[in-house]
N, C-alpha and C positions, 0 to 999 in steps of 0.2 A: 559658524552659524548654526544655531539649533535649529532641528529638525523634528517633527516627531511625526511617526507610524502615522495619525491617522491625514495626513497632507499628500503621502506619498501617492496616492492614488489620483492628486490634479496637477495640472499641466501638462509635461513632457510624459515624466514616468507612467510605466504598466503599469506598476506594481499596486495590488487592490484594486484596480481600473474593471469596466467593464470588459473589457478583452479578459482578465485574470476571473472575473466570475463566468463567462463564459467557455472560457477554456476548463475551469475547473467541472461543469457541468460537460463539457467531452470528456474527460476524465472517467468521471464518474460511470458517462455510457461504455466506454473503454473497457472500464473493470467490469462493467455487469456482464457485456457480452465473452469477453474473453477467458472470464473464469470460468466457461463452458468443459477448458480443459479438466478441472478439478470436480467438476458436479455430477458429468454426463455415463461417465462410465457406471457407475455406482447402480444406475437404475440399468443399463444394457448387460451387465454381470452376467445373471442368468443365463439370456440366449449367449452372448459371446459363449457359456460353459458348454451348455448343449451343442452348439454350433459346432466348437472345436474337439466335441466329446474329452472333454477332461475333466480335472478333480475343481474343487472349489479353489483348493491352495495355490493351483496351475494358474487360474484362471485369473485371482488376488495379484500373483504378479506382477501384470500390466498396469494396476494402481499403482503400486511400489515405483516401478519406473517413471509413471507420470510423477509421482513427487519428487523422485528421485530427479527427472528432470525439471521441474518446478522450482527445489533449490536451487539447483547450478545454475539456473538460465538465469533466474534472479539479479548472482553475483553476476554472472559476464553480459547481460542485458545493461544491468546497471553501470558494470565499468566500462562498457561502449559507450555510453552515452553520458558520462563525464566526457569522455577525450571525443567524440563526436557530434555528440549535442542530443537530443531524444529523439529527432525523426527518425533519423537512418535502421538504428537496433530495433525500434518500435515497429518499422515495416517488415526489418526479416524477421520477428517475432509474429508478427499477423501472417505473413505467407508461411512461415512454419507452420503455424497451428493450424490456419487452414489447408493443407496439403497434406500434412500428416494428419489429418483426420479423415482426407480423401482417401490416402493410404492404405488407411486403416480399416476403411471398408472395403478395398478391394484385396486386402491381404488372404492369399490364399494359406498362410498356416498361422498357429499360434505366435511361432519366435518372430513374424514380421507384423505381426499386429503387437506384440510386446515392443519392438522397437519403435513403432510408427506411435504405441503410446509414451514412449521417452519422450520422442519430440512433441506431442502434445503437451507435454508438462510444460515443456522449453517454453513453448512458443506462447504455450500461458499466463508465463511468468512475468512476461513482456508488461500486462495488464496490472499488474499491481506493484511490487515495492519502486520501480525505474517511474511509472507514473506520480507516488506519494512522493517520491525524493523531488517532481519536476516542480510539482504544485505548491511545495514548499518556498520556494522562488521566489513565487508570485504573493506572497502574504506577508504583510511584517503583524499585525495590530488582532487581524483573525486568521493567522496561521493555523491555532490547534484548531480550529472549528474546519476550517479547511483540509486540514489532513486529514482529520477523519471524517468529512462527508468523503474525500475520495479514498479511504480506504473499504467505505460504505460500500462500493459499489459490486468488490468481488463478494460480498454476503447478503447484498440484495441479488445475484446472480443464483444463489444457493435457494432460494425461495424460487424463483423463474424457473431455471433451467429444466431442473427432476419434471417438473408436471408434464413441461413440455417435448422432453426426452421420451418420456413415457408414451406421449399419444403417439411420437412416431414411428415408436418401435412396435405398436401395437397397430399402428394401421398400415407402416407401409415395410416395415425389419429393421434392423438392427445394422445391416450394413449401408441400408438406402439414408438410415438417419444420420450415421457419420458422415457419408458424403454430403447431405445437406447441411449439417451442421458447418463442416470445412465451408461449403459455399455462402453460406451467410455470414460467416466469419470474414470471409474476405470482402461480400457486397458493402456490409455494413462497416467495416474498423477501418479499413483502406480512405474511405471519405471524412472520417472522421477525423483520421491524423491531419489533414489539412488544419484544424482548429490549432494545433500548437506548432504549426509550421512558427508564426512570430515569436523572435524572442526579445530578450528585455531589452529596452532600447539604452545606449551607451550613458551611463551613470545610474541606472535602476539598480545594479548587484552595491555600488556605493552608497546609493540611498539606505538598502538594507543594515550594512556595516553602519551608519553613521545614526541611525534609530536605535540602533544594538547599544553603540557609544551614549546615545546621551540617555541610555535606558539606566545603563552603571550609574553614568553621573547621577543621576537624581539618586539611586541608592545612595551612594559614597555619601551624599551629602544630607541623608537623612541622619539626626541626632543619634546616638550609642542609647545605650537601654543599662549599661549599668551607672550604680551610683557615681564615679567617679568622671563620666563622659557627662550623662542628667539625671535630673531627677525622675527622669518615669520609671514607673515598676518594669523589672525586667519581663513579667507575665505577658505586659502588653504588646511589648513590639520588638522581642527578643529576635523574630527572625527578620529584622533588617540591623541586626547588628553584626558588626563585624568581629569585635574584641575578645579575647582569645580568654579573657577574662567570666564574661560570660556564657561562651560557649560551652568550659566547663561545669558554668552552674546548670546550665541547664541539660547535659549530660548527666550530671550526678542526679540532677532532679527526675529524670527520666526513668532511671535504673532503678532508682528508690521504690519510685512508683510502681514498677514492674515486680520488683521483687517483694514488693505488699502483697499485692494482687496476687502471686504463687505463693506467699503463705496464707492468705487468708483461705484460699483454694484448698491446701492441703490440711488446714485445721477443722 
């Protein structure tokens, strides 16, 4: 039975459903708040340097670590939550970040605020590639618009965050604003995971494979582009061709091209 992308969304199935625009909109609030790991340091620099009287280089460290945890958490946020499903990683990711940023302000020297910023990275990481992989899911027909609203959301966090880092390190320090930050981290992302507590209901991931299927088919079954399959110029609709035939012509056509263009350049 054919299927296509844009039905999956009535009836039974999640998939495109309002629940999948809705969750992709927690998503998005997700990444905004949680990439606080990545934003916040940058403006508190400064005092952290004065505070712990060191160099600049000293003080650049504790970024390095937040990235440095930022990757790793990534991958093992991500591979938990293949083999677990997204809530479980997502919460010790939110209690990571929030705790280690509590940490982070009560840290009486540099090497435990440099560690307590590792785990910030970690616990950040939570918020963006483990969330773009979830939302992915939930989309056959407007997936790529969907991935990237929710990758939106850690670089509308990059606009937000700095202004707001800034007031607090100015009105209340540098230590009082980590601790806040950790607690509004937890107030806000904790209620939020509830929106992807659902997942797809049984034959939704099939749905997607069989949209996928009859996505080929209609290729497969679109006409060749050289003279020997039809008559259309191969200009026109060479990239729904298959034939190996003209693949090469239009490899050679490409190159040709390119290498006009560098001699005209050099003459």
């Amino acid at each position: 039975m054919s299927l296509s992308a844009q039905t999956l969304g009535n009836g039974g199935s999640t998939i495109e459903s309002t629940h999948a625009w809705l969750r992709l909109v927690a998503s998005v609030l997700l990444g905004t708040i949680g990439s606080v790991g990545v934003w916040s340091y940058v403006v508190a620099l400064p005092l952290v340097q004065a505070d712990f009287a060191i160099t600049r280089a000293d003080a650049s460290l504790a970024y390095t670590l937040t990235m440095v945890g930022f990757g790793a958490g990534a991958a093992i946020v991500g591979g938990l939550a293949d083999r677990l499903g997204i809530i479980a990683p997502l919460k010790g990711a939110v209690l990571t970040l929030g705790l280690a940023y509590a940490a982070s302000g009560l840290a009486p020297s540099f090497k435990l605020f440099a560690l307590a910023s590792l785990l910030i990275g970690f616990g950040s990481s939570g918020a963006f590639a483990p969330l773009i992989a979830d939302i992915s899911q939930w989309f056959t027909r407007r997936r790529g618009i969907a991935v990237a609203i929710c990758s939106s959301g850690n670089y509308i966090g990059g606009a937000i965050w700095p202004p707001i880092v800034q007031h607090l390190v100015e009105t209340a320090g540098w230590r009082q604003s980590q601790i806040l930050i950790g607690i509004a981290c937890l107030v806000t992302m904790l209620p939020l995971l509830e929106v992807l507590q659902r997942r797809l209901e049984p034959g939704g991931e099939d749905d997607v494979h069989a949209a996928a299927t009859d996505a080929r088919a209609v290729l497969a079954s679109t006409p060749r582009c050289c003279s020997a399959c039809s008559p259309s110029p191969a200009w026109r609709v060479v990239s729904q061709c298959q034939c190996h035939k003209c693949t090469s012509w239009l490899t050679a056509r490409t190159l040709a091209t390119v290498w006009r263009a560098v001699q005209s350049c050099c003459h």
